[in-house]
N, C-alpha and C positions, 0 to 999 in steps of 0.2 A: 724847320728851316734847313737845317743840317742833312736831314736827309733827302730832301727835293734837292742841294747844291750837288752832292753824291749820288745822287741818281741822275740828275743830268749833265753830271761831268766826269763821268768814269772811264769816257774813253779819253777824257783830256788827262786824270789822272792816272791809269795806265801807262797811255803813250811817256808820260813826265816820268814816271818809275824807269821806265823801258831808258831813256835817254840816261838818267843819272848811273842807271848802272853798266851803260856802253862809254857814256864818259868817264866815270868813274875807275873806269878798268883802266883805260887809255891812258886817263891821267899816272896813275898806282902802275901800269909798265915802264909809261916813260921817265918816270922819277925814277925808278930803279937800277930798269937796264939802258941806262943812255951813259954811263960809267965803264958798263963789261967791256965793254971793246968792238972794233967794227964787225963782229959776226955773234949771232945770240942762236943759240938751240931751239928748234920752231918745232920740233918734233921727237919725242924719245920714246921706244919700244924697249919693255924691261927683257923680250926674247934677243933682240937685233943691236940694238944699240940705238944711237942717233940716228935718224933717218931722213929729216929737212932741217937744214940750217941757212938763217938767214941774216939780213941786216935791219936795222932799226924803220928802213924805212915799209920793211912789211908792219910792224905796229902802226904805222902811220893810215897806210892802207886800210889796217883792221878796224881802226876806230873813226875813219872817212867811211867808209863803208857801213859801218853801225850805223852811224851818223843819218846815213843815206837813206839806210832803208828805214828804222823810224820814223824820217820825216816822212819818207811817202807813203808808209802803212798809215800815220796817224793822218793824214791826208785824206788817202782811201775809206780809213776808216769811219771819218767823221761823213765821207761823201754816204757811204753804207748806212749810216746810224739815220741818216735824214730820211732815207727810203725803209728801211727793215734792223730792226733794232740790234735784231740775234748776230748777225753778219757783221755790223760794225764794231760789237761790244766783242766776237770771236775774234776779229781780225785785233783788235786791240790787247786781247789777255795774249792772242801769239807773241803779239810785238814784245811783249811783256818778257815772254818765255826767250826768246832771242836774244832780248839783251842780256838777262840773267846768265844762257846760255856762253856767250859771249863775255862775258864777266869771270865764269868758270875756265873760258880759253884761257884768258891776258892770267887769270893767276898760276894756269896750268904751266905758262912762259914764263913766267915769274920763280915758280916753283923748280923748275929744269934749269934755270942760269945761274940762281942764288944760292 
């Protein structure tokens, strides 16, 4: 039983991974850096120094935009899975890797301000 729910829900599960870890990030920035002050370090090179700085409302951005495009991979995805299995289940593990991806930004912001 468990594994027929997991086989035909994987791209639902995926895409759900993919979302907690774009909002999760989102959440864990803006708890943090919504105290530093009106401009947060968006970019640091250990040759150069700073090299984009911005304000609160680029996290906002970051995590509408996560937001955005898992919902319409997982969208896409499921339209994929109904026609060819391989394409939807692919599209789904990217979505995956994105938001993770994405997750490793917000803490790389996190890590540069705090």
């Amino acid at each position: 039983m468990a594994e027929r729910f997991f086989y035909k829900n994987i791209i639902s599960i995926l895409c759900a991974a993919a979302l907690v870890f774009v909002l999760g990030g989102f959440t864990w920035a803006w708890l943090e850096l919504c105290s530093v002050g009106p401009f947060i370090i968006l970019h640091f090179a250990s040759g150069i120094g700073i090299t984009s700085v911005g304000g609160i409302g680029f996290l906002v951005f970051m995590g509408a935009f996560g937001l955005l495009v898992v919902a319409m991979n997982f969208a896409i995805a499921r339209e994929f899975d109904s026609r060819d299995r391989f394409f939807g289940r692919f599209l789904a593990a990217a979505t995956l890797v994105f938001g993770i991806l994405l997750f490793i930004a917000f803490a790389a912001i996190i890590n540069v301000n705090v």
